[in-house]
C-alpha positions, -999 to +999 in steps of 0.1 A: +531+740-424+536+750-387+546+720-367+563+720-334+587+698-322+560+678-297+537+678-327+534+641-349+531+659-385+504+643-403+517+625-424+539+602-399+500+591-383+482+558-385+457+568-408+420+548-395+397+554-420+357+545-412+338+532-444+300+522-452+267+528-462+247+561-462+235+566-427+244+535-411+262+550-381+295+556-388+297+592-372+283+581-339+307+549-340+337+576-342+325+591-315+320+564-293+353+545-300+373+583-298+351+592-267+352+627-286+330+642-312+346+640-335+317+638-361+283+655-369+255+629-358+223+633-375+195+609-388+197+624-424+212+609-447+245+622-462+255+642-430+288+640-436+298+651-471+335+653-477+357+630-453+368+644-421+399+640-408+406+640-372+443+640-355+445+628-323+463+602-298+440+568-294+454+544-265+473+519-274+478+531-309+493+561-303+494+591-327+460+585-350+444+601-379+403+591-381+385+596-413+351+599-413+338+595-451+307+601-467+287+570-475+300+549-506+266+547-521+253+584-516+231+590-547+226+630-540+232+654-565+270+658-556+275+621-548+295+612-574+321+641-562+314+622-524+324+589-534+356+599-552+363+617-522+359+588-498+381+568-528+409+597-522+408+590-484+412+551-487+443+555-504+452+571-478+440+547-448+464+521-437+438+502-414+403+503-427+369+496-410+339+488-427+307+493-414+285+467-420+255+482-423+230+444-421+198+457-433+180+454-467+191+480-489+174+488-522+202+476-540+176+451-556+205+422-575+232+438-563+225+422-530+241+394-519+211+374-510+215+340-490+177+335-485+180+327-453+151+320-431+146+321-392+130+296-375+099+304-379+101+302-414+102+338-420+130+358-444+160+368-423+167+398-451+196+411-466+228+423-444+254+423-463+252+439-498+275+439-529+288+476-522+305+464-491+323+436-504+332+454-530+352+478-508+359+448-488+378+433-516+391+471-530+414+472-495+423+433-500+437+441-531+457+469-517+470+448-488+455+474-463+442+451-433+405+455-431+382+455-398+346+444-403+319+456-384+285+455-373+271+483-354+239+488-334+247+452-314+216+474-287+186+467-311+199+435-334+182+402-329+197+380-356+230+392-348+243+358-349+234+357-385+245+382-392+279+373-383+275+342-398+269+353-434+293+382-427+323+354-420+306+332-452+310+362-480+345+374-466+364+345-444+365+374-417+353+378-384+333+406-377+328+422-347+295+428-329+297+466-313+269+491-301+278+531-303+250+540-278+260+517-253+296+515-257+294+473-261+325+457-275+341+488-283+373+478-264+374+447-279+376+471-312+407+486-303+426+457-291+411+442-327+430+472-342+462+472-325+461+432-337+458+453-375+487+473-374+508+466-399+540+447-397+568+470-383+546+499-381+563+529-369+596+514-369+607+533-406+638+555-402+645+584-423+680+578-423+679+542-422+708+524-411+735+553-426+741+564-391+739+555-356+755+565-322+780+590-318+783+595-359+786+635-368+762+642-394+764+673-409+729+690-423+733+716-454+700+738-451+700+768-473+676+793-456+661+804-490+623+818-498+613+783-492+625+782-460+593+796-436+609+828-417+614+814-378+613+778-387+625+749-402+607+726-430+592+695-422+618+674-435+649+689-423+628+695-389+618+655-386+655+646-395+670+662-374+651+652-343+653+616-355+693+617-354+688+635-317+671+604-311+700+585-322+725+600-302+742+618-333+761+649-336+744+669-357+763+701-371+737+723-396+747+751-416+737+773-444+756+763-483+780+793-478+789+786-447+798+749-460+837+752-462+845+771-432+825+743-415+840+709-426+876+730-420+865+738-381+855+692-382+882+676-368+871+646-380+849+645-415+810+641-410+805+603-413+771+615-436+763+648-449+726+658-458+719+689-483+686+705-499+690+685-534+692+725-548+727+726-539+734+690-547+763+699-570+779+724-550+780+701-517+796+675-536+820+695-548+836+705-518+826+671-495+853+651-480+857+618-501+853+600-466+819+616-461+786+600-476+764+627-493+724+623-496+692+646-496+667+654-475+644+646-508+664+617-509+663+602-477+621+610-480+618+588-514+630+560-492+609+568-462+578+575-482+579+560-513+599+533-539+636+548-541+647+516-560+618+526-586+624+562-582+664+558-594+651+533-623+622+562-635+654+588-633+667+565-657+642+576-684+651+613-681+673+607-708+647+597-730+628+628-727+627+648-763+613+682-769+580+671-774+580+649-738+552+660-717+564+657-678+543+660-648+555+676-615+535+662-585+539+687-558+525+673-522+526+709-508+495+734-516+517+766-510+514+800-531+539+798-562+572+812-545+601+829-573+627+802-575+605+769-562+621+739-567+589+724-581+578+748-603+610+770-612+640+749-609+635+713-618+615+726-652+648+750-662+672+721-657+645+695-675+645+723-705+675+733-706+689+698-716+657+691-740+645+724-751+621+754-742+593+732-761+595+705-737+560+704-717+558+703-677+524+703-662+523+703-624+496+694-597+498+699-559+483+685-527+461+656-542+452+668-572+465+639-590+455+624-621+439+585-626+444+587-663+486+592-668+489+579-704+497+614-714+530+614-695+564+603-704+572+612-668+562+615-635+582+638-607+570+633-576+581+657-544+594+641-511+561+636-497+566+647-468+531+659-460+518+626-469+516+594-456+534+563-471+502+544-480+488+570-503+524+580-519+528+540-525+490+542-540+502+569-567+534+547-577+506+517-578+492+536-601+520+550-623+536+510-627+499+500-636+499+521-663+534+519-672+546+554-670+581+557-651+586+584-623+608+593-599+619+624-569+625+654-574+659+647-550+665+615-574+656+639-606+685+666-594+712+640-585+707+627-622+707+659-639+742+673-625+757+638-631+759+626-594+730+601-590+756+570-586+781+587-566+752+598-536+742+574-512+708+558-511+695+546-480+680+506-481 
C-alpha cells in the first residue's frame, strides 16, 4: 500500500462507525456532521449496501475514519450478506453511533413497547425497537463507547419522549440532532471527543525500549516483498516514530549487517530486523544490543503480545495431522518466497512433517467458526486497526484455540523467542 510520509495509514485512524435502521438518515447525518458528502442520500431504502469507509481529518479529533453501513435490519434479497458486513465494520469501529431511528417499525413484539400516551390520551408509538438495543448492548459488551442518537430534531414533536424512553431502555443520554438544519451537530462532536477512549493515540510502537539520543539500528532486507521505491508500512511508521523521538536511526540491508555495527562506535542500544532474518541478526548482534521485529514490535502495538508468546507456546504441540491457519492482513498477489504463505508453512513442516495442514486467509476473510484449528498465525496487522485485531483474538480465546505472530512464530522456531525483547 502506497502511503506517504504526511499520510495517517488506515489503520492508525479513529475508526467512527454510523449504525441504525434502514432509511432512517444515517447518510445525510454523515454528511452534515463531515460537511462533505461523504454518502449517497436517497429516500429508498437500502441506499447504501456495503459500508463505506471514508478517511478524512474531523476537528478536534483529528485523523478519522467514518463508516457508513447499511441498515441492520435490511431484509432485501442480499441482506443477510449486508448485515454481516455492517457486523465486519463494527469490529472495526472504536466509537460507535447509533441512530435512533424513533418511529414504529413493523417489528411487531420485537418492539420495545412502553405504551406511553400523550396528553391527550392518544398512543405516543414506538421509538425505540429491540434491533437497536440489541446493537446497543453488542458495543457494551465490547467495551466500545457508544453515542446515541436521535436524528430529524426539525420535524419531532415528542422529542422529549423520546429522549426519555431512550435514557429508560439504556441509562444513556441521547442526543437530539437535525441533519437538514445542522442543530446540535456541534454538541455531537464535542460528545465524541468526550468518547475517545482512554489514552487514545498515545500507543508507541516501540514502547518505552528507546528514547532520546538512543542509536537504533533497523535491518530491512529489500526483498520481493519490499515494494520497488518504497518502504513497507511497518518499517516506514517505525522509523518516523523514532525521528519523532529524537533517535539515531542507522538502516541497512542483512548483508550489509557486519560492516555496519563494525563502522558503530558505540553498539545500537536496540536493533530491529524483518523476523525473516531473525536468526542471522542474532547471530552476529552485540550482546549489549536488544534485538526485536518489526512483526514484533506490531503484536504489541496492535494486538495481545503476552497472548501471542503463550499461543507460540503450543507450536510444539502441533503433530502431522495439526491443521494451522495463517491470517494474512494484506490482500497482495501470492509473491515466491512470502513470509505468509512460503516461509512460515516450510519451517512449521519441516519440524512436523509435509502432512501437516496450513490453510491461509487474507484481508478480512476470517473465519467465526475456528474449532477446526489447533492454531492460529496472525500477521502484524499493520493494515488494521487495534480494535478489530483485538476482536479476532476475542474470538480465538472464546473459543479456545491459541494463536500467535508470525514475528512471535519465527523467534520460536529458531530457538530465540526468550532471548528477543518484547516491548510492555
Amino acid at each position: 500500500m502506497a502511503v506517504t510520509l504526511n499520510e495517517t495509514p488506515g489503520g492508525n485512524r479513529l475508526h467512527i462507525g454510523i449504525f441504525g435502521r434502514t432509511n432512517n438518515g444515517k447518510s445525510a447525518f454523515i454528511n452534515a456532521f463531515t460537511k462533505q458528502e461523504v454518502s449517497i442520500v436517497a429516500d429508498v431504502a437500502g441506499t447504501t449496501t456495503d459500508p463505506v469507509y471514508k478517511a478524512m481529518e474531523v476537528h478536534p479529533l483529528g485523523p478519522c475514519i467514518i463508516i457508513d453501513t447499511a441498515g441492520f435490519d435490511d431484509e432485501s434479497e442480499l441482506g443477510a450478506r449486508r448485515v454481516e458486513k455492517t457486523r465486519l465494520a463494527a469490529e472495526k469501529t472504536e466509537i460507535a453511533v447509533i441512530l435512533i431511528s424513533g418511529e414504529e417499525s413493523a417489528g411487531g413484539a420485537s418492539d420495545v413497547r412502553a405504551e406511553k400516551h400523550d396528553r391527550s390520551g392518544a398512543s405516543c408509538g414506538q421509538f425505540i425497537d429491540e434491533e437497536e438495543l440489541r446493537w446497543y448492548r453488542f458495543f457494551k459488551e465490547k467495551n466500545t463507547p457508544v453515542l446515541l442518537v436521535l436524528n430529524k430534531a426539525d420535524i419531532r414533536e415528542n422529542a422529549d419522549e423520546l429522549l426519555a424512553q431512550i435514557k429508560k431502555e439504556t441509562g444513556e443520554d441521547a442526543l437530539l440532532v437535525s441533519a437538514k438544519t445542522g442543530e446540535g451537530i456541534e454538541a455531537f462532536k464535542e460528545a465524541l471527543t468526550r468518547k475517545l477512549p482512554e489514552n487514545y493515540g498515545n500507543r508507541m510502537i516501540t514502547g518505552e525500549l528507546v528514547s532520546e539520543g538512543d542509536l537504533v539500528l533497523l535491518v530491512m532486507p529489500q526483498d520481493i516483498q519490499a515494494p520497488k521505491g518504497r518502504l513497507i508500512l511497518p518499517q516506514m511508521q517505525t522509523i518516523r516514530e523514532l525521528l519523532d523521538k529524537k533517535c539515531l536511526v542507522m538502516s541497512v540491508t542483512t548483508d550489509k549487517l557486519v560492516s555496519a555495527l563494525a563502522m558503530t562506535k558505540e553498539p545500537p542500544k536496540l536493533i530491529v530486523t524483518d523476523s525473516q532474518v531473525f536468526g542471522y541478526v542474532y547471530e552476529h548482534k552485540p550482546a549489549e544490543s536488544m534485538l526485536t521485529s518489526f512483526s514484533v514490535l506490531f503484536a504489541a502495538y496492535k494486538g495481545d503480545l503476552p497472548y501471542y508468546v503463550e499461543g507460540a507456546k503450543q507450536i510444539d504441540a502441533l503433530t502431522p495431522d495439526s491443521r494451522v491457519l495463517i491470517a494474512e492482513c494484506c490482500t497482495h498477489a501470492p509473491l515466491a518466497e512470502d513470509i505468509g504463505r512460503e516461509k512460515i508453512p516450510r519451517m512449521l513442516r519441516k519440524r512436523f512433517g509435509e502432512t501437516l495442514s496450513v490453510e491461509l486467509v487474507s484481508g478480512t476473510d476470517f473465519p467465526q467458526d475456528l474449532s477446526g484449528y489447533d492454531l492460529i498465525i496472525q500477521c502484524g496487522a499493520c493494515m488494521f486497526n487495534r480494535k478489530y485485531v483485538l476482536s479476532r483474538i476475542d474470538r480465538a480465546k472464546a473459543q479456545q484455540i491459541p494463536m500467535t505472530n508470525y514475528g512471535v512464530t519465527i523467534a520460536h522456531l529458531t530457538g530465540i523467542l526468550d532471548k528477543i525483547t518484547l516491548p510492555e
